[in-house]
Backbone as JSON Lines, residues from 0, in Angstrom:
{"i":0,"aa":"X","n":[103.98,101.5,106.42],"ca":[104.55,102.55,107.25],"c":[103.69,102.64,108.51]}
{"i":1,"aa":"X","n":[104.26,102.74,109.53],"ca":[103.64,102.66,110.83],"c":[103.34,104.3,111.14]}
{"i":2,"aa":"X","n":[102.22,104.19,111.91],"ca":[101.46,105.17,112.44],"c":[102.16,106.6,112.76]}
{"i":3,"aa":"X","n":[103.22,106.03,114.1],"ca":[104.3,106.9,114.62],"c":[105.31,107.54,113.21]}
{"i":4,"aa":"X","n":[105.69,106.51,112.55],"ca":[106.79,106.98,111.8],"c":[105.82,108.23,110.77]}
{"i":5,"aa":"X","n":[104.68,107.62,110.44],"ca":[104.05,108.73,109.55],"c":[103.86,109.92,110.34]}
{"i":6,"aa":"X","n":[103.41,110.47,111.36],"ca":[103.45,111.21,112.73],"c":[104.7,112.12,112.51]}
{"i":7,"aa":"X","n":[105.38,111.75,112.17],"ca":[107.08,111.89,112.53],"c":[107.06,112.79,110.56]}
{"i":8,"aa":"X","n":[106.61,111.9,109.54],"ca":[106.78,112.65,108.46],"c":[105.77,113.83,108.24]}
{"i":9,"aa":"X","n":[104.44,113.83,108.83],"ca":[103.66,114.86,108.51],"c":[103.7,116.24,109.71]}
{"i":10,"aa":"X","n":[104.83,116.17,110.64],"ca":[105.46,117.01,111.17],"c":[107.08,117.59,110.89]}
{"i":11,"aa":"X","n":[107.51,116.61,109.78],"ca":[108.61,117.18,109.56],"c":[108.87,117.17,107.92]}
{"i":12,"aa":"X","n":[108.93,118.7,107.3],"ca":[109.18,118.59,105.91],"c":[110.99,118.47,105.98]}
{"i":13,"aa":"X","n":[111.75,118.39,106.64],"ca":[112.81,117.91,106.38],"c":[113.05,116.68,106.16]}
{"i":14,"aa":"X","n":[112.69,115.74,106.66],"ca":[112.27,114.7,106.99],"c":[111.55,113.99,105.59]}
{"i":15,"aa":"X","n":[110.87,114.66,105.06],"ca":[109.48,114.24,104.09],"c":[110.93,114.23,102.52]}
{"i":16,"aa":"X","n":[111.49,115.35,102.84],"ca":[112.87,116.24,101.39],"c":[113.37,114.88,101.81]}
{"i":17,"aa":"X","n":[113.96,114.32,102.83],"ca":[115.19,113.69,102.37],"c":[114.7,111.9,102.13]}
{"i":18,"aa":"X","n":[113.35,111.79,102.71],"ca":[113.08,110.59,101.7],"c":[112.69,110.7,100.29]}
{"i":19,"aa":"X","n":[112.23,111.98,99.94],"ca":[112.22,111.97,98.56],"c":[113.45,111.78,97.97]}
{"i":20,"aa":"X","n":[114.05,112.47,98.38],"ca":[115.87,112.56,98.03],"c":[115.89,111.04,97.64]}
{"i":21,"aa":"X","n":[115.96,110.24,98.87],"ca":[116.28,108.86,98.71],"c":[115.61,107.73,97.6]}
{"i":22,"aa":"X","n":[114.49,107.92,97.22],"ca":[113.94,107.31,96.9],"c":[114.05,108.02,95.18]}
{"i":23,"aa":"X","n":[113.84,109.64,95.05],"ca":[115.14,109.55,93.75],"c":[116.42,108.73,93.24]}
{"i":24,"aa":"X","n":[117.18,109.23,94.0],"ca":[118.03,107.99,94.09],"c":[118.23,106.81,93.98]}
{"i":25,"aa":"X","n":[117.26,106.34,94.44],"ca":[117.14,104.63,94.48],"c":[115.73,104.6,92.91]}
{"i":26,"aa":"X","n":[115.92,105.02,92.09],"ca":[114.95,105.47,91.06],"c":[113.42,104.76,91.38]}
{"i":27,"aa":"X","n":[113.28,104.15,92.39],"ca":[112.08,103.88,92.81],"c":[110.81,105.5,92.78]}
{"i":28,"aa":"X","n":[111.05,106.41,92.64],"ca":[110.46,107.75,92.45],"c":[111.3,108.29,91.35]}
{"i":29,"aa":"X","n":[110.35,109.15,90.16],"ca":[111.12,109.78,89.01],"c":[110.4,111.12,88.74]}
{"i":30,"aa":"X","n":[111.22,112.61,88.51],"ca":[110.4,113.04,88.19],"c":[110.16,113.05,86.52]}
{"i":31,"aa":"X","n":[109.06,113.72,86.02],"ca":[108.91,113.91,84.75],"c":[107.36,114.61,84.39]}
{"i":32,"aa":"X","n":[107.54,115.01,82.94],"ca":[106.31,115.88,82.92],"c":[105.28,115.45,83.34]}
{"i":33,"aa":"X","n":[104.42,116.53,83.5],"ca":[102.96,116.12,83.77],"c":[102.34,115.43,82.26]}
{"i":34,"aa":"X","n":[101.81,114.57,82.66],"ca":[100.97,113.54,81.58],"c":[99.23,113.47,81.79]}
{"i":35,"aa":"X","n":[98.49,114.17,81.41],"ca":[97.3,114.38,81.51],"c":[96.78,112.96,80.81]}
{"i":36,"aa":"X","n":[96.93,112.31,80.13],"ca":[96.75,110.81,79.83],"c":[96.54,110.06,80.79]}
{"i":37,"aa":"X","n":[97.88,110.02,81.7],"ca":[98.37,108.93,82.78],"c":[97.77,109.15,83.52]}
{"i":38,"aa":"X","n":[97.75,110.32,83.97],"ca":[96.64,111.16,85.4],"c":[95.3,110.52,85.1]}
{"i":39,"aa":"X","n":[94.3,110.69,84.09],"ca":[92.96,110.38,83.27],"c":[92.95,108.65,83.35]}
{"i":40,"aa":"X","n":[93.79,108.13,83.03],"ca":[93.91,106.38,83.15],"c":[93.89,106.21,84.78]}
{"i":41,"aa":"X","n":[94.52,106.49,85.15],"ca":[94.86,106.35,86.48],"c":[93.7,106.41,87.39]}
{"i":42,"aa":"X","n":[92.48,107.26,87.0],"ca":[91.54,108.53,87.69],"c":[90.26,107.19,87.36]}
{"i":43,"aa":"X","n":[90.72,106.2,86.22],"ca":[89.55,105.61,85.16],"c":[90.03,104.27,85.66]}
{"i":44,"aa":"X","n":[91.08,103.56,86.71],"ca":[91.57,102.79,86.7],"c":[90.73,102.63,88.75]}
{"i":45,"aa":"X","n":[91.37,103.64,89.01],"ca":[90.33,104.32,90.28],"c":[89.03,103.93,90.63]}
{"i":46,"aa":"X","n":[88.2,104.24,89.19],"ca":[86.7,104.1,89.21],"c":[86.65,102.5,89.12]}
{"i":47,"aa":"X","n":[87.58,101.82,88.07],"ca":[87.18,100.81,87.99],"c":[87.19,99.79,89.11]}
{"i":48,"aa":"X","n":[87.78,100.34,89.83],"ca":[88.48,99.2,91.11],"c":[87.26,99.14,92.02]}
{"i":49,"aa":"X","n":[86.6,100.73,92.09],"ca":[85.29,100.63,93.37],"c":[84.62,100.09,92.38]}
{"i":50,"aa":"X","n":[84.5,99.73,91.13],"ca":[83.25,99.06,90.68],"c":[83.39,97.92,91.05]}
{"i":51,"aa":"X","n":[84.55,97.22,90.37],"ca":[84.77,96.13,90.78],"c":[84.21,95.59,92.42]}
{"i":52,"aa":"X","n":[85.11,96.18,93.22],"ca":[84.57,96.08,95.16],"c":[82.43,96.39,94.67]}
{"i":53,"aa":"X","n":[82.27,97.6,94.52],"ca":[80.99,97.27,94.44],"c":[79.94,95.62,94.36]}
{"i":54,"aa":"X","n":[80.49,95.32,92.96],"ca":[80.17,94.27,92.32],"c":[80.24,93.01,93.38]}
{"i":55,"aa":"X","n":[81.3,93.21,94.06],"ca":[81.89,91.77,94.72],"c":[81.31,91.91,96.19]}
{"i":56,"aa":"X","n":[80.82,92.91,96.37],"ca":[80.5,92.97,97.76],"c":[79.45,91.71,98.59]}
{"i":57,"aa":"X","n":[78.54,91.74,97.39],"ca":[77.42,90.96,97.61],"c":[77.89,89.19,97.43]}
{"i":58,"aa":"X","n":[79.02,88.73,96.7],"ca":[79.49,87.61,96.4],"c":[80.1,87.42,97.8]}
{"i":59,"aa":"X","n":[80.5,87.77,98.68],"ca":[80.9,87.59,99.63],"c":[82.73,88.17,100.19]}
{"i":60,"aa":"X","n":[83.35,88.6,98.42],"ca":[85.3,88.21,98.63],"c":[85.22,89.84,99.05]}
{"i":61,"aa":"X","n":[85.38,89.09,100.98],"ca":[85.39,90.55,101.54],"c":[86.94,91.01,101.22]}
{"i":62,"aa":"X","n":[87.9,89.66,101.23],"ca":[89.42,89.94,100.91],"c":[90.06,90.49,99.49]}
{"i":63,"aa":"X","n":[89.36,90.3,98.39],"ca":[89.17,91.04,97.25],"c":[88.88,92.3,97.32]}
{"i":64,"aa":"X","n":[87.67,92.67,98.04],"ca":[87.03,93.57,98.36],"c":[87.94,94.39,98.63]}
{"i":65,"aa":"X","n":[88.97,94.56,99.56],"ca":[89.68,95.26,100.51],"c":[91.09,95.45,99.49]}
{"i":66,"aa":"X","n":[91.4,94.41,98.91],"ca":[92.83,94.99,97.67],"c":[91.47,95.76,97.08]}
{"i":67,"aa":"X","n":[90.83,95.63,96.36],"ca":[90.21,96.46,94.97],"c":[90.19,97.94,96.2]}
{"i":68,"aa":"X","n":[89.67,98.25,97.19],"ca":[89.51,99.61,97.72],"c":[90.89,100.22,98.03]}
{"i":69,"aa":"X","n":[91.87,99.68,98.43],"ca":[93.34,99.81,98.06],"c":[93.95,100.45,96.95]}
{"i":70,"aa":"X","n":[93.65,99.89,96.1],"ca":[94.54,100.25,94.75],"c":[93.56,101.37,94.01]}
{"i":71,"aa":"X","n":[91.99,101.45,94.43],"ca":[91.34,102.34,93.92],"c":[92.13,103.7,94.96]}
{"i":72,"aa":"X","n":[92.19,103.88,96.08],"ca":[93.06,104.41,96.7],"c":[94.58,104.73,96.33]}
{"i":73,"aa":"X","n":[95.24,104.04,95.56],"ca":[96.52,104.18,95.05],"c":[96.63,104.86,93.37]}
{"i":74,"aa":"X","n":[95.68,104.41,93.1],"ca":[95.77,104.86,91.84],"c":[95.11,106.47,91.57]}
{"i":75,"aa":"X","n":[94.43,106.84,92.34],"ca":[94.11,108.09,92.44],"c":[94.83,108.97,93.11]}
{"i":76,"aa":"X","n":[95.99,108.62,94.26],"ca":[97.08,108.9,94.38],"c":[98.26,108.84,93.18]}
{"i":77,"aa":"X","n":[98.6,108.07,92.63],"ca":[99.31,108.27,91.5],"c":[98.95,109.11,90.67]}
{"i":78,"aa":"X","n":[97.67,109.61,90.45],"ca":[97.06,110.39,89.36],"c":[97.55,111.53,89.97]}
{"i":79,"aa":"X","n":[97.75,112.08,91.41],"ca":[97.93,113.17,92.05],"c":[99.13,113.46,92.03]}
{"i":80,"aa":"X","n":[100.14,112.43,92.23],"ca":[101.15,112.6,92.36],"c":[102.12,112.87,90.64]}
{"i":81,"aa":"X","n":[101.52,112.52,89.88],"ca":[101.8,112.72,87.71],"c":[101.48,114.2,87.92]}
{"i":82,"aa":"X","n":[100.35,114.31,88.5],"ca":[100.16,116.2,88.31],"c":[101.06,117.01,89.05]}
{"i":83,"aa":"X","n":[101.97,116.67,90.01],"ca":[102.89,117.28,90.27],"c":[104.06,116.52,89.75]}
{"i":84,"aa":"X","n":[104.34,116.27,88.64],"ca":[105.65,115.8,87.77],"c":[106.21,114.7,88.24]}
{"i":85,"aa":"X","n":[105.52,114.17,89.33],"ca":[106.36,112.65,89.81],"c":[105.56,111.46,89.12]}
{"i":86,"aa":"X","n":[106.31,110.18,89.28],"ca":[106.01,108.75,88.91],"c":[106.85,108.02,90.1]}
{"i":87,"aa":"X","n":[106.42,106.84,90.56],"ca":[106.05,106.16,91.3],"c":[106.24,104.72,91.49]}
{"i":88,"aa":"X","n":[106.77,104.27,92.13],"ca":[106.85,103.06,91.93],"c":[107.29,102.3,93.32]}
{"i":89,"aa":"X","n":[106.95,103.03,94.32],"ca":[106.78,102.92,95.65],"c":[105.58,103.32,96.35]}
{"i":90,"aa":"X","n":[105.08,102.63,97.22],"ca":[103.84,102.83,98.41],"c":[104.42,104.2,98.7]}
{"i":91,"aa":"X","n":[105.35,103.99,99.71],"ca":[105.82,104.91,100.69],"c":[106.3,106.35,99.95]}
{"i":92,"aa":"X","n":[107.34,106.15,98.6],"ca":[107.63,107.44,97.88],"c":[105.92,108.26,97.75]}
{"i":93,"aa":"X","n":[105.26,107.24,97.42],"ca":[103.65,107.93,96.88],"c":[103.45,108.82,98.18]}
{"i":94,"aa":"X","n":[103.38,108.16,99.13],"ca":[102.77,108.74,100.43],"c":[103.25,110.11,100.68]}
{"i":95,"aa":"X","n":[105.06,110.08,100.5],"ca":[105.65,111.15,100.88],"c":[105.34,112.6,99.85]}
{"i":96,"aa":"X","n":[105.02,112.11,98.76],"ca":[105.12,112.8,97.61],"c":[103.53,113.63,97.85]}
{"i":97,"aa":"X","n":[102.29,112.51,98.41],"ca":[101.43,113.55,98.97],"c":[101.45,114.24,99.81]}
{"i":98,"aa":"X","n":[101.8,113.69,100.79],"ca":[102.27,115.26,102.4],"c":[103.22,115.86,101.78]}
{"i":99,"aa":"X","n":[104.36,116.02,100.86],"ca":[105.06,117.13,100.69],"c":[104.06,118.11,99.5]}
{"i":100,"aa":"X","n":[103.32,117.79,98.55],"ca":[102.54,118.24,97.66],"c":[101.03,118.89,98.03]}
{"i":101,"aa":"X","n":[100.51,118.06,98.82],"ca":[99.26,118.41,98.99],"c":[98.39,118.08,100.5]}
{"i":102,"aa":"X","n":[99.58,117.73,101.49],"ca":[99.25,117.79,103.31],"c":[99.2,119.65,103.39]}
{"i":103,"aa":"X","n":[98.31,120.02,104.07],"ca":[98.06,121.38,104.23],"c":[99.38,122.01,104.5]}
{"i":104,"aa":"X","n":[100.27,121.28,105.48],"ca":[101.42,122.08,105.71],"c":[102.04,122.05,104.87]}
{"i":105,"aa":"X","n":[102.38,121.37,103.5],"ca":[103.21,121.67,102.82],"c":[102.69,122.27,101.29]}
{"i":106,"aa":"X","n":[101.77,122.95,101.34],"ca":[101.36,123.1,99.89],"c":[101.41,125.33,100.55]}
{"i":107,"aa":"X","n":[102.09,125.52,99.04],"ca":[102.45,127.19,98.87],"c":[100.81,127.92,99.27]}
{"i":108,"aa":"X","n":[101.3,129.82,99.49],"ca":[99.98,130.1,99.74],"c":[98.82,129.88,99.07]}
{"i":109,"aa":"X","n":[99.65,130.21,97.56],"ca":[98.33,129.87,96.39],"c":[97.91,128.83,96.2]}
{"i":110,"aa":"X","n":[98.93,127.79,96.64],"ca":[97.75,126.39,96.38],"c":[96.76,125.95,97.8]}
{"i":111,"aa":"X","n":[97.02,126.48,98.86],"ca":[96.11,126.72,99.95],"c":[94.56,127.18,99.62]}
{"i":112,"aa":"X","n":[95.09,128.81,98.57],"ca":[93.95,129.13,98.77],"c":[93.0,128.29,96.98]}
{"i":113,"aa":"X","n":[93.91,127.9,96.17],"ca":[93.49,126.96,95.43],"c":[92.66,125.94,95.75]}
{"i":114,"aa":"X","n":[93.53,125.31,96.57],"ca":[93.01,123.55,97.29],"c":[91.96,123.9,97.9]}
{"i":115,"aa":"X","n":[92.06,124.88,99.0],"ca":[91.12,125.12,100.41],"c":[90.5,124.02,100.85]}
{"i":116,"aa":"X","n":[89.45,123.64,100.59],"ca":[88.77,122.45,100.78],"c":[89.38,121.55,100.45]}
{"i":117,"aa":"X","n":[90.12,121.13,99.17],"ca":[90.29,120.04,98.54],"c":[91.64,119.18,99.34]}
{"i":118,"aa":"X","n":[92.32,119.83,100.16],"ca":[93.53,119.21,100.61],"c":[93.9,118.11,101.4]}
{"i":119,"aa":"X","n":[94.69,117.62,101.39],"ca":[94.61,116.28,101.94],"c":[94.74,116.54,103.36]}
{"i":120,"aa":"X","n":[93.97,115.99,104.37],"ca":[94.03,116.28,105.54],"c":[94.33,115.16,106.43]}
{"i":121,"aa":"X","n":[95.22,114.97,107.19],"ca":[95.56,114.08,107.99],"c":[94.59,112.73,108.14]}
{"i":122,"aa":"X","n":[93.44,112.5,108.51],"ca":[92.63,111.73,107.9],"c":[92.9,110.82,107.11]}
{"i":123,"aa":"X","n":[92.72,111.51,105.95],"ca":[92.93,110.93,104.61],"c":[94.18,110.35,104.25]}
{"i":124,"aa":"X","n":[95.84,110.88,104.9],"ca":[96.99,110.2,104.95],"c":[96.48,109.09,105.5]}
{"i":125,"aa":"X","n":[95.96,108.92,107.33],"ca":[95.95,107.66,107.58],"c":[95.13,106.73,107.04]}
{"i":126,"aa":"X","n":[94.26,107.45,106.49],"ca":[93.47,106.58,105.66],"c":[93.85,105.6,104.5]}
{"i":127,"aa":"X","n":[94.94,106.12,103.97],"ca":[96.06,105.8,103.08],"c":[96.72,104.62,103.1]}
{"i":128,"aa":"X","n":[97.11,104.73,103.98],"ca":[98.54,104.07,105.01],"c":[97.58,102.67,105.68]}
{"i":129,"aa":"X","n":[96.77,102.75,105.71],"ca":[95.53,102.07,106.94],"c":[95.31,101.05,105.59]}
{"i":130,"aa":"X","n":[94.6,101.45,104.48],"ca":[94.5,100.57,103.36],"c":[95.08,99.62,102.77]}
{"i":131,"aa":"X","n":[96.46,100.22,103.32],"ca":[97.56,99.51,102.4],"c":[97.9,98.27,103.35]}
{"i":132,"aa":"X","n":[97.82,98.55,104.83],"ca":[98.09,97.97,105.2],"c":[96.66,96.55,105.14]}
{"i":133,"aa":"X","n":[95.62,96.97,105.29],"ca":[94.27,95.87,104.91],"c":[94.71,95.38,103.84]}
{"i":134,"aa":"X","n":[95.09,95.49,102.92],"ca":[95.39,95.23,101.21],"c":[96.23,94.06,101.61]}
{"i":135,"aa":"X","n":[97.18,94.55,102.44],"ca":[98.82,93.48,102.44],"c":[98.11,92.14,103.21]}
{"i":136,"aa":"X","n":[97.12,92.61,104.57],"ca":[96.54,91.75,105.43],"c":[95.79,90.39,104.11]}
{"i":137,"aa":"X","n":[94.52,91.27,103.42],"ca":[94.0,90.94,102.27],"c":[94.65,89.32,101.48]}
{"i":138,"aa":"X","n":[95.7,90.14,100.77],"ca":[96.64,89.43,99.44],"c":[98.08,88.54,100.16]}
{"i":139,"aa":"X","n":[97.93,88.86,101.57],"ca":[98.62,87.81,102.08],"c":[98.71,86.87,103.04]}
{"i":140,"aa":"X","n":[97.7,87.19,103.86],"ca":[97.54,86.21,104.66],"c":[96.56,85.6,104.34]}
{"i":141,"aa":"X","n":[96.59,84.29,105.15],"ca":[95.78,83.2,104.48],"c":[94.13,82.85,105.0]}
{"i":142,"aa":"X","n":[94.06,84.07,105.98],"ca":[92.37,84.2,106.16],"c":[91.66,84.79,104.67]}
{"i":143,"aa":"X","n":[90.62,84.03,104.9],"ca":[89.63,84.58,104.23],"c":[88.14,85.89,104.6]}
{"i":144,"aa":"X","n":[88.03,85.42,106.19],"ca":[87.63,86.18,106.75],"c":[87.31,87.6,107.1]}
{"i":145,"aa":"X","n":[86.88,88.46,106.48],"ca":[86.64,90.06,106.72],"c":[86.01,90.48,106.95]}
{"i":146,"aa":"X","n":[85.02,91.36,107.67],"ca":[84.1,91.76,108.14],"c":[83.16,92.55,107.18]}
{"i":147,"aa":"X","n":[82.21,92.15,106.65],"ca":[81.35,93.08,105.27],"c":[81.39,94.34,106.15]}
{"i":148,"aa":"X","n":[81.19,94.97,106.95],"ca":[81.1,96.29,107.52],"c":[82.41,97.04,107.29]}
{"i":149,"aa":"X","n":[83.62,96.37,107.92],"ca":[84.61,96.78,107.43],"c":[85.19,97.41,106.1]}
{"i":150,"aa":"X","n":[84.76,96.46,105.57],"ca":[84.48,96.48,103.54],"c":[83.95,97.71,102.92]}
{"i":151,"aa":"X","n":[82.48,97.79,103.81],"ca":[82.01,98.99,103.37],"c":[82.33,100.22,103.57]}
{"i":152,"aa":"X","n":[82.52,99.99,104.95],"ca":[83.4,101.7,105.04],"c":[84.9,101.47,104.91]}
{"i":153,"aa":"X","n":[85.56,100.81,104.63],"ca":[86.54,101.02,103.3],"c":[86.2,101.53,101.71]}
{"i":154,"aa":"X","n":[84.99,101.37,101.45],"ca":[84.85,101.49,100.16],"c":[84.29,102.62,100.14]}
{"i":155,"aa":"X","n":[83.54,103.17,101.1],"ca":[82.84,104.83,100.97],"c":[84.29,105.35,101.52]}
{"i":156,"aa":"X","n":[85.16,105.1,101.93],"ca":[85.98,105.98,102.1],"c":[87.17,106.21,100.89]}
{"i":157,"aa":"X","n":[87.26,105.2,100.5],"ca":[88.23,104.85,98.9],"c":[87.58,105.74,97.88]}
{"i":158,"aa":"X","n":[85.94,105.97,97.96],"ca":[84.77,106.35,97.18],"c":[85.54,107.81,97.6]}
{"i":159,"aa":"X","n":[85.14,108.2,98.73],"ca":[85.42,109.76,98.98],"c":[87.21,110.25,98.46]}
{"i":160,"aa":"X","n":[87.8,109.77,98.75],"ca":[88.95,109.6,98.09],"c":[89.26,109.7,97.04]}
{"i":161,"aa":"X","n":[88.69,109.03,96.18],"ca":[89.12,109.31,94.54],"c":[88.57,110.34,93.85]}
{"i":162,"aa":"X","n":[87.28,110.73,94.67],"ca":[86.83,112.11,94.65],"c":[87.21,113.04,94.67]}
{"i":163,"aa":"X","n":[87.74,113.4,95.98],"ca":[88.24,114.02,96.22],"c":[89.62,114.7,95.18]}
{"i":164,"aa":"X","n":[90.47,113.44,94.96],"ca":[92.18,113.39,94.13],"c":[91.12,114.07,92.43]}
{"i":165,"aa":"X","n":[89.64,113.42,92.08],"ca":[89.53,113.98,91.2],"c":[88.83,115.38,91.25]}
{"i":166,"aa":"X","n":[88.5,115.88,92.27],"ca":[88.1,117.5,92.74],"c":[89.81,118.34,92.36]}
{"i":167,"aa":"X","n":[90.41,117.75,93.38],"ca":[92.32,118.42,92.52],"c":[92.53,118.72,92.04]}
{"i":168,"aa":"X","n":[92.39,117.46,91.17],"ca":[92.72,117.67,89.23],"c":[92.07,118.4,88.63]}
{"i":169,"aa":"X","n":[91.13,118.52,88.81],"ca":[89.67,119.64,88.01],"c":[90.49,120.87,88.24]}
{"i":170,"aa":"X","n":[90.65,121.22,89.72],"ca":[90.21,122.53,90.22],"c":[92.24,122.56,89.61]}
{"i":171,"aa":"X","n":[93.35,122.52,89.68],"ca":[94.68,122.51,89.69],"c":[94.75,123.31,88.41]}
C-alpha cells in the first residue's frame, strides 16, 4: 500500500468501514472470537522472528534479516488484530483493521483513555507498511545486498513494535 493511499485511509474512517466491508466479503478478513491462544502464539511467534534477525545479523543475510523483522511485525499485528475478534489473511485487511481499532482517531473514549500511551500512532502505521514493503524488496528481488544499518534499525523498530502490540494486550 502506497504512502498517499494510506494518508487517504488514516484520514478517512469511511473509507477504512468500506474496505473492511470488502475484504469481509472477499473472506480474506473473518470475524470471530477472541482466542487468547492465537493472540499468545502469535505474540511467541513475534519474539521468535527478532531472535531469529538477531542471530543472523552477524552472518551477514541482511535479506533474511529484513523478512524475519517483517513478519515479527505482522505477527504481533495479528495478535492485535484476534483481540479485537478479527482473523486475517491479508497485509492490507491487517493494516485497516489497525487504524480502524487502535489509530488514535479511531479507538472509543475509553479505549483512549485505556491505550493512552499504548496507541498506534501514525509512525508506527508507516512503519508497518514500510516493512512490508522491505520484506517484498527482501523475498523477491534478486539482490542480495542490504545495508547492516538498515537491518538494525528495522529490527529496534520491529523490537519496539511487538512491544508495544504486547503492552495492548496486557493492559486491554
Amino acid at each position: 500500500m502506497d504512502i498517499k493511499y494510506l494518508n487517504r485511509l488514516l484520514s478517512d474512517d469511511i473509507l477504512v468501514s468500506e474496505k473492511i466491508k470488502q475484504y469481509l466479503e472477499e473472506k480474506s478478513l473473518k470475524k470471530f472470537s477472541v482466542d487468547k491462544e492465537e493472540i499468545k502464539g502469535h505474540l511467541m511467534k513475534a519474539d521468535h522472528n527478532l531472535k531469529f534477525v538477531s542471530d543472523n545479523l552477524g552472518l551477514g543475510y541482511f535479506d533474511w534479516c529484513l523478512t524475519g523483522c517483517y513478519y515479527a511485525v505482522y505477527h504481533a499485528a495479528l495478535a492485535l488484530i484476534i483481540l479485537k475478534g478479527y482473523y486475517s489473511k491479508n497485509h492490507d485487511a491487517t493494516l485497516c483493521i489497525l487504524i480502524k481499532e487502535y489509530y488514535k482517531n479511531g479507538v472509543s473514549a475509553e479505549e483512549v483513555e485505556l491505550l493512552n500511551k499504548f496507541f498506534l500512532d501514525y509512525q508506527e502505521i508507516i512503519f508497518y507498511v514500510q516493512s512490508k514493503e522491505k520484506r517484498e524488496d527482501a523475498s523477491y528481488s534478486s539482490s542480495i545486498k542490504f545495508d547492516k544499518q538498515l537491518v538494525q534499525e528495522l529490527r529496534i523498530k520491529a523490537a519496539l513494535f511487538v512491544d508495544k502490540a504486547k503492552q495492548i494486550i496486557v493492559n486491554m
